[in-house]
LOFI-629025 format. One record per residue (C-alpha): residue in three letters; x, y, z. Coordinates in steps of 0.5 Angstrom, whole numbers, plus 500, padded with zeros to 3 digits. Example, Ala and Ser with C-alpha at 12.3 -4.5 7.8 and 13.67 -1.06 7.14 Angstrom:
ALA525491516/SER527498514/
# end
This chain:
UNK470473609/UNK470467613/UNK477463613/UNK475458608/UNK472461604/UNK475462597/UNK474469593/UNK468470588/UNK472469580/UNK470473575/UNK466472571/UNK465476564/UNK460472560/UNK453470561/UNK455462560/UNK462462564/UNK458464570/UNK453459567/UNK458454568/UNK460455573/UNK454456577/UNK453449575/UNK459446577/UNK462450584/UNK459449591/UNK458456592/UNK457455600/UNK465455599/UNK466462596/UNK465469600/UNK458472597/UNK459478602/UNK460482596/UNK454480591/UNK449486592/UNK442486590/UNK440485582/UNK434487579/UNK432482572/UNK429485566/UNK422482567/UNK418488564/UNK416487557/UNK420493553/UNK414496549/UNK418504548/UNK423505544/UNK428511544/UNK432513539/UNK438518539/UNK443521536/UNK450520539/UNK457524537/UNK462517535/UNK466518541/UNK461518545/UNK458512542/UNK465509541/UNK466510550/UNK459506551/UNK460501547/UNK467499550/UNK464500558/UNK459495556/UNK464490553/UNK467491559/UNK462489564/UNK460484559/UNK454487556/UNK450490550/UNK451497549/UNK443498549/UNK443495555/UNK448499559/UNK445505556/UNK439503559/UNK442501566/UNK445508567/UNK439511565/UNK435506571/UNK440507576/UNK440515574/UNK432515575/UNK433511582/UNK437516586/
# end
């Protein structure tokens, strides 16, 4: 990080990041840290359902509030990050 760059906020919703991505002059901020994001641009046409014990389910749903995202979303992003190892 450069010595005038600030450090990246942290943002934990879609619309905060919306905002802020259109008021801050990004070229201020230190984006070393950002990896590559792949967008949901495939057309879901398969479903999958399963049978989950509570706590399990319960776990999930707190990890994926924690990270700001629908707990459908963040079993699919495990099962892809999985699968790509």
């Amino acid at each position: 990080m450069s010595a005038k760059a600030k450090p990246m906020p942290s943002l934990r919703s879609d619309e905060a990041a919306e905002r802020f991505v259109e008021e801050a002059d990004l070229t201020a901020y230190d984006l070393s840290g950002f990896k590559p994001m792949r967008f949901e641009v495939e057309p879901k046409l398969a479903s999958l359902n399963m049978r989950l014990p509570q706590p399990l389910l319960d776990a999930l749903k707190r990890k994926a509030k924690a990270r700001g995202i629908p707990y459908a979303r963040y079993v699919r992003m495990l099962l892809e990050n999985d699968l790509a190892k």
